[in-house]
C-alpha positions in Angstrom: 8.2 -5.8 12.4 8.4 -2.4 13.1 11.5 -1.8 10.2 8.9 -4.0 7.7 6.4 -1.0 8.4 8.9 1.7 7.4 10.2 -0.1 4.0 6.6 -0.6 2.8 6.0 3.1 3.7 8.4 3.9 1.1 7.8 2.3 -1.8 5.7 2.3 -4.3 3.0 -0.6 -4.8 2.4 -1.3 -8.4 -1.8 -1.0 -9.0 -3.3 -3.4 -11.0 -5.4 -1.0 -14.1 -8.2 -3.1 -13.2 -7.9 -2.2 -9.4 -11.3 -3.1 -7.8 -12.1 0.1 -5.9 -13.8 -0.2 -2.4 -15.5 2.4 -0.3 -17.8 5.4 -0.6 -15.9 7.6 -3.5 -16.8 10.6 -1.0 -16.1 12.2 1.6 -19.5 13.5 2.3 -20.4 11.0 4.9 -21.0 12.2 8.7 -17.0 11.1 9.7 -15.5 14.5 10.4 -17.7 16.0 13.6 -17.2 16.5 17.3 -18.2 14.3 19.2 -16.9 11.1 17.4 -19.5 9.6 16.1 -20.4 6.6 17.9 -21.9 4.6 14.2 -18.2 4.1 13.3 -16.1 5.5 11.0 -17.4 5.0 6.9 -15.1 2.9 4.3 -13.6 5.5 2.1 -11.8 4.5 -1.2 -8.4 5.5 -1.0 -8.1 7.5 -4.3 -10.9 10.0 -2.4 -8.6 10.3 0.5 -5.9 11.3 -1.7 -7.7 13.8 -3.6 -9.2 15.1 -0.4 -5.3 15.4 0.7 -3.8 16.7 -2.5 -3.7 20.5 -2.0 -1.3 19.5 1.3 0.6 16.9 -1.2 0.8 19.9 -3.7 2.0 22.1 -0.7 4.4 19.7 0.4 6.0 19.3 -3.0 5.9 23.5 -3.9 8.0 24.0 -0.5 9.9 20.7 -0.3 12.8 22.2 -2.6 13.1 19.3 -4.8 12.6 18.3 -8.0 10.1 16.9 -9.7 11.3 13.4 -10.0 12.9 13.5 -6.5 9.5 14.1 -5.6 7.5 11.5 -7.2 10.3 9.0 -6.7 11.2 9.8 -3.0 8.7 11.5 -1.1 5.5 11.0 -3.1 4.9 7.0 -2.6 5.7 7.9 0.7 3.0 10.1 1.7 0.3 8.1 -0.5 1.6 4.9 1.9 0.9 7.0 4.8 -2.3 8.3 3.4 -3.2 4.4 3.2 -2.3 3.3 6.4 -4.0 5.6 8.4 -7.3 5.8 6.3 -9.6 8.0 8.4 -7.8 6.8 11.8 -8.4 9.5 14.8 -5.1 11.3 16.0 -6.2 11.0 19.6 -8.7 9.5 21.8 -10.2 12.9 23.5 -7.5 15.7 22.4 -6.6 17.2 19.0 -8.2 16.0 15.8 -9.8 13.5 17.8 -12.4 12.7 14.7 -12.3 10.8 11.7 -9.5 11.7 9.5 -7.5 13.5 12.1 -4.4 11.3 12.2 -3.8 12.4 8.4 -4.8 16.1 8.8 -2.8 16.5 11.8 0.1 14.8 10.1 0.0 16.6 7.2 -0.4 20.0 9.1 2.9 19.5 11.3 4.5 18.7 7.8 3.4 21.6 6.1 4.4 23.4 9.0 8.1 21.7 9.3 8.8 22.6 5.7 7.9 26.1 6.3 10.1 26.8 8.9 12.9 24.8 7.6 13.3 27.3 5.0 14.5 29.5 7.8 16.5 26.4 9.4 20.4 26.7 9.6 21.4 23.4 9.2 25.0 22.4 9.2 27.1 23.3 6.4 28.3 20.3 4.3 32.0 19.9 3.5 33.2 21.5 0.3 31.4 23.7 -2.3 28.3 25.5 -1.9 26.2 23.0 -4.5 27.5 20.4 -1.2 25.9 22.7 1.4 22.7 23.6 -0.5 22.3 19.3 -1.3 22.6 18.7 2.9 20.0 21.4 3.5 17.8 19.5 1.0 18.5 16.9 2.7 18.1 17.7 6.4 14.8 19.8 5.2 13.2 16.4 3.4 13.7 14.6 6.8 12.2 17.1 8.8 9.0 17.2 6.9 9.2 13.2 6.7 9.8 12.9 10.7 7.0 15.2 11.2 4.7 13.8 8.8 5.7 10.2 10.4 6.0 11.3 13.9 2.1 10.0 15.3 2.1 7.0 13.2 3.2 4.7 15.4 -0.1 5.0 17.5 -1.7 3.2 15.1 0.0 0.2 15.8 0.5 1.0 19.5 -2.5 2.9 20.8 -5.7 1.5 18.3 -7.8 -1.4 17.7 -9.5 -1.2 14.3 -12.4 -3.3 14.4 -16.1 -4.4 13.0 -17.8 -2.9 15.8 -18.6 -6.7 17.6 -18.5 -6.5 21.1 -18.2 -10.5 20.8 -15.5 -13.3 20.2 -16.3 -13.1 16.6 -15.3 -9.4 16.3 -13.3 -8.7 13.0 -10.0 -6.9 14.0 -8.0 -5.1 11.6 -4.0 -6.5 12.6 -1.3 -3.6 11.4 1.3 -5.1 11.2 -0.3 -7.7 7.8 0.3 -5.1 5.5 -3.0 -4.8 4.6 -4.7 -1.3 4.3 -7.8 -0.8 6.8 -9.6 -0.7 3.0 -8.6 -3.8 1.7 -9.2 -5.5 5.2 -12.7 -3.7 4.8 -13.1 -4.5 1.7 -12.0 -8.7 2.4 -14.9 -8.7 5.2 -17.3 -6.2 3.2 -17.0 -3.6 6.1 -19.0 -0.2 5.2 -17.8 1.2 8.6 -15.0 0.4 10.9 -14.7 1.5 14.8 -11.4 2.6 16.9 -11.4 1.6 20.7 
Protein backbone atom coordinates (compact mmCIF):
# COMPACT_ATOMS: atom_id res chain seq x y z
CA UNK A 1 0.00 0.00 0.00
CA UNK A 2 2.58 1.92 1.27
CA UNK A 3 4.95 1.35 -2.17
CA UNK A 4 1.39 2.35 -4.30
CA UNK A 5 1.80 5.85 -2.29
CA UNK A 6 5.36 6.39 -3.37
CA UNK A 7 4.84 5.48 -7.28
CA UNK A 8 1.80 7.85 -7.51
CA UNK A 9 4.07 10.50 -5.70
CA UNK A 10 6.17 10.32 -8.68
CA UNK A 11 4.35 10.70 -11.57
CA UNK A 12 2.74 12.91 -13.30
CA UNK A 13 -1.26 12.79 -13.52
CA UNK A 14 -2.41 14.00 -16.87
CA UNK A 15 -5.20 17.05 -16.13
CA UNK A 16 -8.07 17.17 -18.04
CA UNK A 17 -8.12 21.22 -19.91
CA UNK A 18 -11.53 21.29 -18.61
CA UNK A 19 -10.40 20.36 -15.01
CA UNK A 20 -13.36 21.38 -12.65
CA UNK A 21 -11.44 23.46 -10.06
CA UNK A 22 -12.61 23.10 -6.31
CA UNK A 23 -11.92 25.23 -3.35
CA UNK A 24 -11.40 28.88 -2.35
CA UNK A 25 -8.78 30.14 -5.21
CA UNK A 26 -7.04 31.93 -1.95
CA UNK A 27 -5.24 31.65 0.59
CA UNK A 28 -6.76 34.49 2.53
CA UNK A 29 -8.96 32.50 4.68
CA UNK A 30 -8.27 32.29 8.65
CA UNK A 31 -6.10 28.70 8.19
CA UNK A 32 -2.59 29.77 9.15
CA UNK A 33 -2.90 31.12 13.00
CA UNK A 34 -1.96 29.89 16.42
CA UNK A 35 -4.10 28.33 18.04
CA UNK A 36 -5.56 25.94 15.42
CA UNK A 37 -8.55 27.05 14.63
CA UNK A 38 -11.18 24.96 15.92
CA UNK A 39 -13.91 25.84 12.57
CA UNK A 40 -11.70 23.43 10.55
CA UNK A 41 -9.31 23.79 8.07
CA UNK A 42 -10.86 25.73 4.48
CA UNK A 43 -10.97 23.68 0.97
CA UNK A 44 -8.23 25.28 -1.07
CA UNK A 45 -7.82 24.60 -4.80
CA UNK A 46 -4.71 23.01 -5.49
CA UNK A 47 -3.32 25.31 -8.18
CA UNK A 48 -3.43 28.15 -5.13
CA UNK A 49 -1.35 25.90 -3.07
CA UNK A 50 1.03 25.63 -5.62
CA UNK A 51 1.46 29.15 -6.39
CA UNK A 52 1.46 29.84 -2.71
CA UNK A 53 4.57 27.18 -2.74
CA UNK A 54 6.28 28.17 -5.97
CA UNK A 55 9.07 30.58 -4.70
CA UNK A 56 10.30 27.20 -2.55
CA UNK A 57 9.59 25.05 -5.96
CA UNK A 58 11.71 27.84 -7.77
CA UNK A 59 14.33 27.49 -4.89
CA UNK A 60 14.43 23.95 -4.96
CA UNK A 61 15.05 23.81 -8.69
CA UNK A 62 17.86 27.09 -8.66
CA UNK A 63 19.86 24.89 -6.02
CA UNK A 64 18.99 21.33 -7.02
CA UNK A 65 21.86 21.27 -9.79
CA UNK A 66 19.86 19.87 -12.44
CA UNK A 67 18.64 20.67 -15.53
CA UNK A 68 15.73 21.85 -16.63
CA UNK A 69 14.10 18.88 -18.03
CA UNK A 70 15.59 16.62 -15.14
CA UNK A 71 13.69 18.92 -13.21
CA UNK A 72 10.28 18.98 -14.70
CA UNK A 73 10.55 15.36 -15.49
CA UNK A 74 11.98 14.02 -12.13
CA UNK A 75 11.53 16.09 -9.27
CA UNK A 76 8.76 18.56 -10.35
CA UNK A 77 5.61 15.97 -10.50
CA UNK A 78 7.01 14.97 -7.42
CA UNK A 79 6.74 17.85 -5.33
CA UNK A 80 3.27 18.98 -6.95
CA UNK A 81 2.04 15.15 -5.73
CA UNK A 82 3.29 15.99 -2.47
CA UNK A 83 1.84 19.45 -2.57
CA UNK A 84 -1.57 17.49 -3.27
CA UNK A 85 -1.50 15.01 -0.71
CA UNK A 86 -0.93 16.99 2.06
CA UNK A 87 -3.27 20.00 1.10
CA UNK A 88 -3.22 22.22 4.24
CA UNK A 89 -2.54 19.09 6.62
CA UNK A 90 -0.87 20.29 10.15
CA UNK A 91 2.82 18.94 10.65
CA UNK A 92 2.10 18.23 14.35
CA UNK A 93 -0.52 18.00 16.82
CA UNK A 94 0.90 20.76 19.52
CA UNK A 95 4.71 21.26 18.22
CA UNK A 96 6.15 22.96 15.07
CA UNK A 97 3.96 24.23 12.30
CA UNK A 98 1.15 22.84 14.21
CA UNK A 99 -1.46 25.04 11.85
CA UNK A 100 -2.90 24.80 8.61
CA UNK A 101 -0.43 24.27 5.98
CA UNK A 102 2.38 23.35 8.14
CA UNK A 103 3.07 19.85 6.91
CA UNK A 104 4.02 21.44 3.38
CA UNK A 105 5.96 24.49 4.75
CA UNK A 106 7.80 22.48 7.09
CA UNK A 107 8.60 20.01 4.30
CA UNK A 108 9.55 22.30 2.01
CA UNK A 109 11.80 24.26 4.65
CA UNK A 110 13.96 21.05 5.64
CA UNK A 111 14.26 20.66 1.71
CA UNK A 112 15.44 23.89 1.04
CA UNK A 113 17.66 23.50 3.79
CA UNK A 114 19.04 19.89 2.64
CA UNK A 115 19.90 21.23 -0.72
CA UNK A 116 21.85 24.01 0.77
CA UNK A 117 23.99 22.20 2.71
CA UNK A 118 24.49 19.47 0.29
CA UNK A 119 26.38 21.83 -1.74
CA UNK A 120 28.96 21.60 0.93
CA UNK A 121 28.26 17.59 1.26
CA UNK A 122 31.26 15.26 0.35
CA UNK A 123 29.58 12.47 -0.98
CA UNK A 124 31.41 9.45 -2.22
CA UNK A 125 33.42 9.68 -5.32
CA UNK A 126 32.01 7.59 -8.17
CA UNK A 127 34.26 5.24 -10.09
CA UNK A 128 36.02 6.63 -13.11
CA UNK A 129 36.14 10.22 -14.62
CA UNK A 130 35.26 13.31 -12.92
CA UNK A 131 31.77 13.84 -15.26
CA UNK A 132 31.08 10.12 -13.05
CA UNK A 133 31.73 11.80 -9.68
CA UNK A 134 29.99 15.14 -10.41
CA UNK A 135 26.62 12.75 -11.92
CA UNK A 136 26.69 10.70 -8.18
CA UNK A 137 26.78 13.97 -6.28
CA UNK A 138 23.71 14.97 -8.38
CA UNK A 139 22.59 12.16 -7.52
CA UNK A 140 23.08 11.63 -3.77
CA UNK A 141 22.12 15.67 -3.49
CA UNK A 142 18.49 14.99 -5.43
CA UNK A 143 17.83 12.28 -2.79
CA UNK A 144 18.69 14.27 0.02
CA UNK A 145 16.32 17.00 -0.82
CA UNK A 146 13.67 14.29 -1.82
CA UNK A 147 14.09 12.29 1.66
CA UNK A 148 13.79 15.51 3.45
CA UNK A 149 10.97 16.84 1.56
CA UNK A 150 9.34 13.20 2.09
CA UNK A 151 10.54 12.51 5.48
CA UNK A 152 6.98 13.68 7.62
CA UNK A 153 4.69 12.37 5.09
CA UNK A 154 4.02 9.31 6.34
CA UNK A 155 2.05 10.96 9.32
CA UNK A 156 -0.52 11.50 7.18
CA UNK A 157 -1.43 8.16 6.81
CA UNK A 158 -0.25 7.14 10.23
CA UNK A 159 -0.94 9.88 12.76
CA UNK A 160 -4.31 11.83 11.03
CA UNK A 161 -7.89 11.52 10.50
CA UNK A 162 -9.19 13.93 7.84
CA UNK A 163 -12.72 14.30 8.40
CA UNK A 164 -16.16 16.42 7.88
CA UNK A 165 -16.14 17.52 11.31
CA UNK A 166 -19.26 14.81 12.42
CA UNK A 167 -18.77 13.68 15.79
CA UNK A 168 -21.43 10.95 14.59
CA UNK A 169 -21.53 7.41 12.71
CA UNK A 170 -22.27 9.32 9.63
CA UNK A 171 -18.91 11.28 9.75
CA UNK A 172 -17.28 11.63 6.27
CA UNK A 173 -13.57 10.38 6.54
CA UNK A 174 -11.02 11.19 4.12
CA UNK A 175 -9.15 7.24 3.55
CA UNK A 176 -5.33 7.94 2.32
CA UNK A 177 -4.54 5.31 1.05
CA UNK A 178 -7.67 5.79 -2.24
CA UNK A 179 -5.57 7.98 -4.03
CA UNK A 180 -7.82 10.55 -3.80
CA UNK A 181 -6.53 14.17 -2.97
CA UNK A 182 -8.22 15.66 0.42
CA UNK A 183 -9.66 18.13 -2.57
CA UNK A 184 -11.23 15.85 -4.73
CA UNK A 185 -12.58 13.89 -1.59
CA UNK A 186 -13.88 17.53 -0.63
CA UNK A 187 -14.91 18.30 -3.56
CA UNK A 188 -17.09 14.50 -4.02
CA UNK A 189 -18.90 15.35 -0.60
CA UNK A 190 -18.96 19.29 -1.26
CA UNK A 191 -16.69 19.89 1.89
CA UNK A 192 -15.78 23.79 2.31
CA UNK A 193 -13.74 22.84 5.42
CA UNK A 194 -12.19 19.67 6.61
CA UNK A 195 -10.92 18.82 10.40
CA UNK A 196 -7.71 16.75 11.56
CA UNK A 197 -8.11 14.72 14.92
Amino acid sequence: MYVQWLKNLFKAKEQSVQAVRYGLDNLDDDVIGYPPNPAGIPVVQTQTLVEKMSNDINILKTEIGVSNAEFNDLIYPCLINFIKFVDLLPASEYKHHATGGGLVYHSFDVAKRAVRASQHAQYPLGDGVVSDTQQSNMQWRVATVLCCLLHDGGKVITDLVVSNGDNSVDALVWDAHSGQTINEWAAEYQLDRYYVS
